[in-house]
N, C-alpha and C positions, 0 to 999 in steps of 0.2 A: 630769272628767278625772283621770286617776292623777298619784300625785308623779311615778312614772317617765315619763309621757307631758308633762306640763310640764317636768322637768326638760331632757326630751329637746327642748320645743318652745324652750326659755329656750335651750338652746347652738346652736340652730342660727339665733334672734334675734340670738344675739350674734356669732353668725360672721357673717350679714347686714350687722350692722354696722360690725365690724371692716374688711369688705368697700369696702364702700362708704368707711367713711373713707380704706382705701390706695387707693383712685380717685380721692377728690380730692388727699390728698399728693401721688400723681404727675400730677394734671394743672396742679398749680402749683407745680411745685419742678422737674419733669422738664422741661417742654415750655412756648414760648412761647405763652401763648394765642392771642396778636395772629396771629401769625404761622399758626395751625391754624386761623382763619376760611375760612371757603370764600368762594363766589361770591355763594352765597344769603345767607349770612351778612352779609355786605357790603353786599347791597340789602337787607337788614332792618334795618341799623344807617343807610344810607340815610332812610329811613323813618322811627327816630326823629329825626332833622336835622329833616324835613319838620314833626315834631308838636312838633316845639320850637319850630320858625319859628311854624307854628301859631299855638299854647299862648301864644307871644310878641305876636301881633296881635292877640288877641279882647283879652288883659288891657289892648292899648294902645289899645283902642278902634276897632279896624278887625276887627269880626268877617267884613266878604264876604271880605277878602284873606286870613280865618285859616282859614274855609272851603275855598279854592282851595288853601291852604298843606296843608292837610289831606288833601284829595284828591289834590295830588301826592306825600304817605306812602303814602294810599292806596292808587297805584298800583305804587310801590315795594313795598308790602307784600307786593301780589297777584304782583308778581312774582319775589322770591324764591321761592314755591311754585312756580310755570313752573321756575323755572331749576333747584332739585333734584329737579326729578321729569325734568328734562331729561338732568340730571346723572346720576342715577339714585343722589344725595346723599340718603342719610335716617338723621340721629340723634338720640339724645334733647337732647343739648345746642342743634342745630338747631333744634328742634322748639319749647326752652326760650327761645330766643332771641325766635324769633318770637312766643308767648305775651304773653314781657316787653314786647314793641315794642308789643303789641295794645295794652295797657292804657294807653300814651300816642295812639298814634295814634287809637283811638276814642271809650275812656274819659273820660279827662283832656279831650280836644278839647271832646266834650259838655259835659260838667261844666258846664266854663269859660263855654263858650256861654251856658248858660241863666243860672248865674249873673250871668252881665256885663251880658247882653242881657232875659233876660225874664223873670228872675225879679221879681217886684213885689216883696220885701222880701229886704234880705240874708241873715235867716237864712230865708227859705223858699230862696234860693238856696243857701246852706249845706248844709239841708238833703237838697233834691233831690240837689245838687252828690254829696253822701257815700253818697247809697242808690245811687247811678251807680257810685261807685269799688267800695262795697261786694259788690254783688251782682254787676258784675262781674269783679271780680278776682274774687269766690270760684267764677263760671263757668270762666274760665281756668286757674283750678289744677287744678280737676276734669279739661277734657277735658286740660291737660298729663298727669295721673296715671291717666285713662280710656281718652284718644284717641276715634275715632268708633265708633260702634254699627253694624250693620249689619244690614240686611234686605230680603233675597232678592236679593242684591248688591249694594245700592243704599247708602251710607252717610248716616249722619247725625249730625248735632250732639245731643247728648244737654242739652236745653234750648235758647230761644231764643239767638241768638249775639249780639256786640258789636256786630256791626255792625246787627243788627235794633233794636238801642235806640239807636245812632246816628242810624239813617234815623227815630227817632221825634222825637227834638230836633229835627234838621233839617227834617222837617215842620211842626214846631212853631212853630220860628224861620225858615219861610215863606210857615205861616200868620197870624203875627201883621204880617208887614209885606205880606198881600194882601187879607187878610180882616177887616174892620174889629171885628167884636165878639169877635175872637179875639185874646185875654190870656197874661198869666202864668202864672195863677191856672188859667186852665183847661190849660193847658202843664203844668202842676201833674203831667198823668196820668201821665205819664214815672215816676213813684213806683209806680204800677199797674203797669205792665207790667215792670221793674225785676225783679222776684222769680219771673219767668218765666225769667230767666236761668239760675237755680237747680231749675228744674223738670223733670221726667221728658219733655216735651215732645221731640216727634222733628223734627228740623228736617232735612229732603232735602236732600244735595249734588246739584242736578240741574243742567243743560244750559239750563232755562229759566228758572231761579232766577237762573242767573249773567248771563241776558241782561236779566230784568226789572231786577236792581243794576246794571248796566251802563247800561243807558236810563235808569233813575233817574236817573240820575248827573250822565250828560251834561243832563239835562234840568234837574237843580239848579243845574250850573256854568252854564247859559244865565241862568237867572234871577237869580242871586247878582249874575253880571253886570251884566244889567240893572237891578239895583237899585244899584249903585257907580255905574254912568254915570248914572243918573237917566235912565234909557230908559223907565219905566214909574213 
């Protein structure tokens, strides 16, 4: 590259930036932030409440009620998306919002879980615990700064998504209170599949994807159940 082609690409990095920092001056000096929340916004900050209550029950030794505390994020979560696409609300702050909330709502939830619960030793819980926050936060910043891929109209997660390493703890920590020779130790794999978050992996927005999560679900909140009341 020429001085003059760098010189040229350097002022228009710096005007970039200059750019961007009078955006955030005037969004915190000009304008109430609270106040320029939407509706979605609202049910996402909903949603962290839920993964706090959560986050709060698995550490206190009641992981079925931290799981159900989760799933009512969960639902919050999925419904901020309905209500801006209803809205016909889409921005990046939005967008940022909901990102943030992921990594309690699903992230942290996990973590927590296997640590408290199935981890056989604290630092393999530690460990698991950190390749969880890791690889996922560094999923979420990506499609924040990517968004979805898309091929031949059809959208996709570029890498597995949060909630796909979620439904793998919650297997885990299903399988170990159904299936007798099923451990920690082999719950372990959650580190395996962990770095698929980060990978070129195409993950479908479909119609059937969101009914198989949906059935899931319900069918976890049965059995969580079941195991609180000593039904099973």
């Amino acid at each position: 590259m020429s001085d003059e082609n760098r010189s040229a690409l350097r002022r228009i990095e710096e005007f970039d930036s200059r750019d961007r920092a009078e955006r955030v001056v005037r969004s915190t000096t000009g304008e109430n932030m609270i106040s320029n929340l939407t509706g979605a916004d609202w049910l996402s900050l909903t949603a962290l409440f839920w993964a706090w209550v959560a986050a709060l029950l698995v550490i206190g030794g009641e992981p079925n009620w931290g799981i159900l505390a989760m799933f009512a994020g969960i639902l919050f979560d999925k419904a901020d998306g309905y209500w801006a696409r209803r809205q016909g609300i889409d921005s990046d702050f939005g967008r940022a919002i909901d990102s943030f909330i992921d990594v309690f709502v699903y992230l942290v939830t996990a973590a927590l879980l296997y640590h408290t619960v199935l981890a056989p030793h604290p630092v393999v819980g530690f460990v698991v615990g950190f390749v969880i926050l890791l690889f996922g936060g560094l999923r979420l910043v990506r499609h924040n700064a990517e968004g979805f891929g898309d091929e031949g109209g059809t959208s996709y997660y570029v890498g597995t998504t949060v909630v796909h390493t979620n439904v793998v703890v919650l297997t885990a920590y299903l399988l170990e209170a159904f299936v007798g020779p099923w451990n920690g130790w082999i719950a372990a794999v959650v580190v395996a599949v962990c770095p698929l978050m980060t990978s070129r992996y195409r993950a479908y927005k479909t119609a059937f994807g969101h009914w198989l999560v949906g059935i899931g679900g319900v069918v976890t909140i049965a059995l969580v159940l079941a195991l609180e009341f000593g039904l099973v």
